[in-house]
PABASE-498398 format. One record per residue: residue in three letters; x, y, z of N, C-alpha, C in turn; residue number from 0. Coordinates in nm, 2 decimals. Layout:
% PABASE-498398
+--------+--------+--------+--------+--------+--------+--------+--------+--------+--------+-----+
| residu |     nx |     ny |     nz |    cax |    cay |    caz |     cx |     cy |     cz | num |
+--------+--------+--------+--------+--------+--------+--------+--------+--------+--------+-----+
|    ALA |      X |      Y |      Z |      X |      Y |      Z |      X |      Y |      Z | NUM |
...
+--------+--------+--------+--------+--------+--------+--------+--------+--------+--------+-----+
***
This chain:
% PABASE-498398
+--------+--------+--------+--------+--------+--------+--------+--------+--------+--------+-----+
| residu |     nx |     ny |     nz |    cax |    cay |    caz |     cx |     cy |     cz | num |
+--------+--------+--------+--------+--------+--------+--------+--------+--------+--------+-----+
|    UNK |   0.40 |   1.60 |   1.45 |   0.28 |   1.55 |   1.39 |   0.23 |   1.43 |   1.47 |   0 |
|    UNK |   0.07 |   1.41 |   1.51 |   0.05 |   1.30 |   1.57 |   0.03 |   1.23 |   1.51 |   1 |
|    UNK |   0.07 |   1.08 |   1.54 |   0.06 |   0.97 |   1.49 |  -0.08 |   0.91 |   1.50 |   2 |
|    UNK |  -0.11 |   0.87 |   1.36 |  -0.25 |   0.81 |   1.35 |  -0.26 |   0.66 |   1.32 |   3 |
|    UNK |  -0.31 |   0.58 |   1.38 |  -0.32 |   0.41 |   1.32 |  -0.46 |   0.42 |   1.38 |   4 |
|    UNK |  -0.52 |   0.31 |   1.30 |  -0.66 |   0.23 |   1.32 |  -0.67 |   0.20 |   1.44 |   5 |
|    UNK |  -0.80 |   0.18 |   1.51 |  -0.80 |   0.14 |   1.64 |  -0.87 |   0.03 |   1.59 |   6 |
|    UNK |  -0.92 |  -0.03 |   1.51 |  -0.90 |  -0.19 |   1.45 |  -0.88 |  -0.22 |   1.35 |   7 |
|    UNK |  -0.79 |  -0.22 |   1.28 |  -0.76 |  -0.27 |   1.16 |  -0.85 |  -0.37 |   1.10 |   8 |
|    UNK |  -0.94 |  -0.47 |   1.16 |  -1.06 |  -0.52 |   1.11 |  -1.11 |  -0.47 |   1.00 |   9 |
|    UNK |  -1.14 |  -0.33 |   1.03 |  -1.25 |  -0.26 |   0.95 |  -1.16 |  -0.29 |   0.78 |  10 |
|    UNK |  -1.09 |  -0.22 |   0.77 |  -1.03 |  -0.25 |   0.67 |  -1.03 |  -0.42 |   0.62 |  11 |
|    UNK |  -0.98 |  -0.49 |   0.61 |  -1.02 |  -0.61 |   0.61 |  -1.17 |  -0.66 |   0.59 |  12 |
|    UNK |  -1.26 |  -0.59 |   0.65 |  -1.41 |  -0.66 |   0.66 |  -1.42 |  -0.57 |   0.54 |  13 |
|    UNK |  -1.42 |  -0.44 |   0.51 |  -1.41 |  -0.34 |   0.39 |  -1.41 |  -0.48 |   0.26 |  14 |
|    UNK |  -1.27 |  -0.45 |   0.24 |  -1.19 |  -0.52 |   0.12 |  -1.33 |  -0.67 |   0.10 |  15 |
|    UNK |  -1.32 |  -0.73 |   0.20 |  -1.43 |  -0.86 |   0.22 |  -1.52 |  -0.86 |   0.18 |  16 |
|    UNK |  -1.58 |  -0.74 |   0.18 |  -1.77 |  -0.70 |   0.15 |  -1.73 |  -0.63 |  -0.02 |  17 |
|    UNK |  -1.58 |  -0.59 |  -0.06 |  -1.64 |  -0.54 |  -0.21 |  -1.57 |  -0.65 |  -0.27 |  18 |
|    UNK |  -1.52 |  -0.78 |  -0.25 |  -1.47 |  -0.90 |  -0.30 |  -1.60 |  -0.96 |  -0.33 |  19 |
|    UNK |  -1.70 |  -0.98 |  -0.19 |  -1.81 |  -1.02 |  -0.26 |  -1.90 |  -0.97 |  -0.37 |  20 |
|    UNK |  -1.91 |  -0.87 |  -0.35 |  -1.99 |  -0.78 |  -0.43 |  -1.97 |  -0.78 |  -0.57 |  21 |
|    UNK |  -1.81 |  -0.84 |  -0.62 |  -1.78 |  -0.76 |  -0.75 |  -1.81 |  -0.93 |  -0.82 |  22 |
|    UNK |  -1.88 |  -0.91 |  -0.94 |  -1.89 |  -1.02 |  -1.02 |  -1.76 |  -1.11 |  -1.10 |  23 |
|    UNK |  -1.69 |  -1.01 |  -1.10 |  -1.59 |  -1.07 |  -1.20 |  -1.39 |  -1.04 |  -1.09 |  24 |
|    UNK |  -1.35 |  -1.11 |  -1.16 |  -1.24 |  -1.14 |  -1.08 |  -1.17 |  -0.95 |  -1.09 |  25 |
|    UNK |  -1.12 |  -0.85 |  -1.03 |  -1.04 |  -0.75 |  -1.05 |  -0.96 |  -0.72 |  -0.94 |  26 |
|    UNK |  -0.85 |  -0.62 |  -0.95 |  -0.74 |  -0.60 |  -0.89 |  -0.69 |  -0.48 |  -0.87 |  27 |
|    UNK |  -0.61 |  -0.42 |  -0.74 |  -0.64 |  -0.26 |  -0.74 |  -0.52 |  -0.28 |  -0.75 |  28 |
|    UNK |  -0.43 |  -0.14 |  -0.81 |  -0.26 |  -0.16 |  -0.80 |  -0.27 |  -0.03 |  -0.88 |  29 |
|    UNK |  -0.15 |   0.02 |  -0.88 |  -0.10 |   0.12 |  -0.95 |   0.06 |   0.10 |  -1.03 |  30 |
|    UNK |   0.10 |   0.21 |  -1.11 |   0.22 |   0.21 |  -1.16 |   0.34 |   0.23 |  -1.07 |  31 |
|    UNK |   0.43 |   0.16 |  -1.07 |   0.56 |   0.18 |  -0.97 |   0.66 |   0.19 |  -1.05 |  32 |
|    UNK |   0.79 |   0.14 |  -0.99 |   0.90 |   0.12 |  -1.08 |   0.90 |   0.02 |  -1.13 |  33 |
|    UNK |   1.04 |  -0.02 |  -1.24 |   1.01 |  -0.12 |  -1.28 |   1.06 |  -0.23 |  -1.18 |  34 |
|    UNK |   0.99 |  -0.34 |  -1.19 |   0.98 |  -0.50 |  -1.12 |   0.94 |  -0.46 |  -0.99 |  35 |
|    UNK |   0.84 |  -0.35 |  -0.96 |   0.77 |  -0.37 |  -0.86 |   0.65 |  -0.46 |  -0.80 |  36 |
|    UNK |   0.60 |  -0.52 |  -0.91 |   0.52 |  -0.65 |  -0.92 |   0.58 |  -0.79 |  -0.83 |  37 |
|    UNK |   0.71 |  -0.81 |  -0.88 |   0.76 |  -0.89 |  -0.81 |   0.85 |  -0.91 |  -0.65 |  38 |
|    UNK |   0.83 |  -0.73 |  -0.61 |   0.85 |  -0.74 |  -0.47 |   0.74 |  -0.66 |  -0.38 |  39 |
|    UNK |   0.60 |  -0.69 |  -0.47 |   0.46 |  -0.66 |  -0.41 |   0.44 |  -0.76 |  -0.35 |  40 |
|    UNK |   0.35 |  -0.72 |  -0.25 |   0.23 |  -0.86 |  -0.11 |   0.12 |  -0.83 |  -0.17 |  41 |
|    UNK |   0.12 |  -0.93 |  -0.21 |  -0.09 |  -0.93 |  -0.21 |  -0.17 |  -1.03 |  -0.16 |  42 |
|    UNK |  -0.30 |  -1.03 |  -0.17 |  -0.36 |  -1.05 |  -0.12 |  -0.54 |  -1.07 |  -0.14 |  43 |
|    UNK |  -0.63 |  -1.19 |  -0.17 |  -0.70 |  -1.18 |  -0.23 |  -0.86 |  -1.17 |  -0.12 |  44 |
|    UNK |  -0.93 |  -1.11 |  -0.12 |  -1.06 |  -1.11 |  -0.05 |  -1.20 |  -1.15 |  -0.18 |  45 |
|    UNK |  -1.22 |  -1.23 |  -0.22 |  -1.30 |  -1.31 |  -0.27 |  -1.28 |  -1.29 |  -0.40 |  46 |
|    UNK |  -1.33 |  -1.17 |  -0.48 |  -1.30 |  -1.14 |  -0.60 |  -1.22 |  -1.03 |  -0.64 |  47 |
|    UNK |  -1.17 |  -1.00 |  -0.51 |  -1.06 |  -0.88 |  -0.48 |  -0.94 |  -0.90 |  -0.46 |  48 |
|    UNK |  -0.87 |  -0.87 |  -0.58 |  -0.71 |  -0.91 |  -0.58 |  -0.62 |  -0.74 |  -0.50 |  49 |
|    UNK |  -0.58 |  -0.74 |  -0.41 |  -0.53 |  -0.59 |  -0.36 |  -0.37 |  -0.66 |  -0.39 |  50 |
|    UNK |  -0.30 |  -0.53 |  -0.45 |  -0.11 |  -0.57 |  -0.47 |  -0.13 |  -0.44 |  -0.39 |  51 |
|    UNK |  -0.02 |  -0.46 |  -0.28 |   0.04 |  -0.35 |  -0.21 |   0.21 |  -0.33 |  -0.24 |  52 |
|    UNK |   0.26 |  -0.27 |  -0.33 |   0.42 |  -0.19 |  -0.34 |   0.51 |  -0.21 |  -0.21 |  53 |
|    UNK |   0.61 |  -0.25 |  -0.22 |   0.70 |  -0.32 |  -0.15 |   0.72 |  -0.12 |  -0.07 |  54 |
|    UNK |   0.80 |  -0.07 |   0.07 |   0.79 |   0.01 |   0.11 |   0.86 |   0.10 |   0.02 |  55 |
|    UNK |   0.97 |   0.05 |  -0.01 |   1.06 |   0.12 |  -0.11 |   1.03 |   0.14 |  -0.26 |  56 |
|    UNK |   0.93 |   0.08 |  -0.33 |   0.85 |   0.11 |  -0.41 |   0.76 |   0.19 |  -0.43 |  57 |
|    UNK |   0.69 |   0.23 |  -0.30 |   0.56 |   0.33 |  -0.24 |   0.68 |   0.49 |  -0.21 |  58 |
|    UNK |   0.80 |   0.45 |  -0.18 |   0.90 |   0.62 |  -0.18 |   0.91 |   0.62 |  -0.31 |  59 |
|    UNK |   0.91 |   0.58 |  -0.41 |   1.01 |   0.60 |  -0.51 |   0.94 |   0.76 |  -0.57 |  60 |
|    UNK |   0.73 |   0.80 |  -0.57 |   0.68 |   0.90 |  -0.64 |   0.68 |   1.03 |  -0.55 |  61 |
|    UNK |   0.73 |   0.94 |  -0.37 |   0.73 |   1.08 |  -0.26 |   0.87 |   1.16 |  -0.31 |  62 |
|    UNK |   0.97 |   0.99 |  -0.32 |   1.12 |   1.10 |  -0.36 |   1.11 |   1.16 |  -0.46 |  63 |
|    UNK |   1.02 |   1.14 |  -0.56 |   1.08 |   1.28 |  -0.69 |   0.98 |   1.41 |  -0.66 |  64 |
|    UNK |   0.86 |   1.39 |  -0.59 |   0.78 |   1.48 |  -0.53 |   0.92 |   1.60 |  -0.47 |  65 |
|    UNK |   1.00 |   1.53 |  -0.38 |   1.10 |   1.60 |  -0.32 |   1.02 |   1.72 |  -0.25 |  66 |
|    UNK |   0.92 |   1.71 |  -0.16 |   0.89 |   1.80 |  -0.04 |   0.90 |   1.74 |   0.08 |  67 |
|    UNK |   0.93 |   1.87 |   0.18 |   0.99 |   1.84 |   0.31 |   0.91 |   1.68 |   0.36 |  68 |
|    UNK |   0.74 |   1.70 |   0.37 |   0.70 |   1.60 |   0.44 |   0.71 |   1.46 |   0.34 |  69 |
|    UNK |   0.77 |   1.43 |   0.22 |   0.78 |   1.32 |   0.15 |   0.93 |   1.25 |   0.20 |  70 |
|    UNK |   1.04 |   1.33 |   0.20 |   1.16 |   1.36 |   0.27 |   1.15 |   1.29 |   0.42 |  71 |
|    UNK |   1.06 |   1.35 |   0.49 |   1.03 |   1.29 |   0.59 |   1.01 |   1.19 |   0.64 |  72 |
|    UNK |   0.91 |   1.11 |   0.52 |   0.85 |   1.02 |   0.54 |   0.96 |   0.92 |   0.47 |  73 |
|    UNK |   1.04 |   0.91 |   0.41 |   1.14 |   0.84 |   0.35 |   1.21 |   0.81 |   0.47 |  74 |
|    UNK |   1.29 |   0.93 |   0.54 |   1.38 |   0.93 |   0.64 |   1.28 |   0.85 |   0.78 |  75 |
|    UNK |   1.17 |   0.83 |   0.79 |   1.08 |   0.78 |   0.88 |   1.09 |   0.61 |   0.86 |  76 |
|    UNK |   1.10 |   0.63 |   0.75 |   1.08 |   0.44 |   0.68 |   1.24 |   0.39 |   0.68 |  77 |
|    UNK |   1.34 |   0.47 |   0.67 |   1.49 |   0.47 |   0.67 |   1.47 |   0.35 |   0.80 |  78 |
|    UNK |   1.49 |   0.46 |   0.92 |   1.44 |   0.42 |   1.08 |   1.38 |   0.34 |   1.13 |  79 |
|    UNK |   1.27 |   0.30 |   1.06 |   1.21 |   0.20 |   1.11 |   1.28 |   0.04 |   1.01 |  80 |
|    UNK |   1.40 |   0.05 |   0.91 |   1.44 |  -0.10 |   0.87 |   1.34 |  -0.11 |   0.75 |  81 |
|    UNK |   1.25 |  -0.05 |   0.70 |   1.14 |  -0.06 |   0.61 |   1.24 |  -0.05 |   0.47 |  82 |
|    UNK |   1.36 |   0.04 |   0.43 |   1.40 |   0.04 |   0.37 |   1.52 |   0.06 |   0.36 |  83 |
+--------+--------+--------+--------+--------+--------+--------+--------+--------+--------+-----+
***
């Protein structure tokens, strides 16, 4: 599988930047994890945009009960790289 990353990560960043401005009222994107995944989330605010990002081992917890090869993979990939 080829490897994909941003050839500027900017974009993302200027993204998040322009809908912080946009939104009138204070909101926040995040999803359900395990429990006390809140407290080993990064976030991060762009104006009125609160983003929580899931600690790595937080983000495997719905690939591991998925339990298919490429979720498997992707666990065993983050193993490797110290992420978890």
């Amino acid at each position: 599988m080829p490897r994909r990353e941003l050839s500027r990560p900017k974009q993302i960043v200027d993204w998040l930047e322009e809908w912080g401005k946009a939104l009138a009222e204070p909101a926040s994107v995040l999803q359900e994890f395990s429990e006390g995944w809140e407290t080993r989330a990064s976030r991060r605010s762009y104006g009125n945009l609160t983003v929580i990002v899931p600690a790595p081992a937080d983000l495997l917890v719905p690939k591991l009960k998925r339990g298919e090869p490429r979720d498997r993979a992707h666990a065993e990939w983050a193993k490797q790289l110290g992420m978890v």
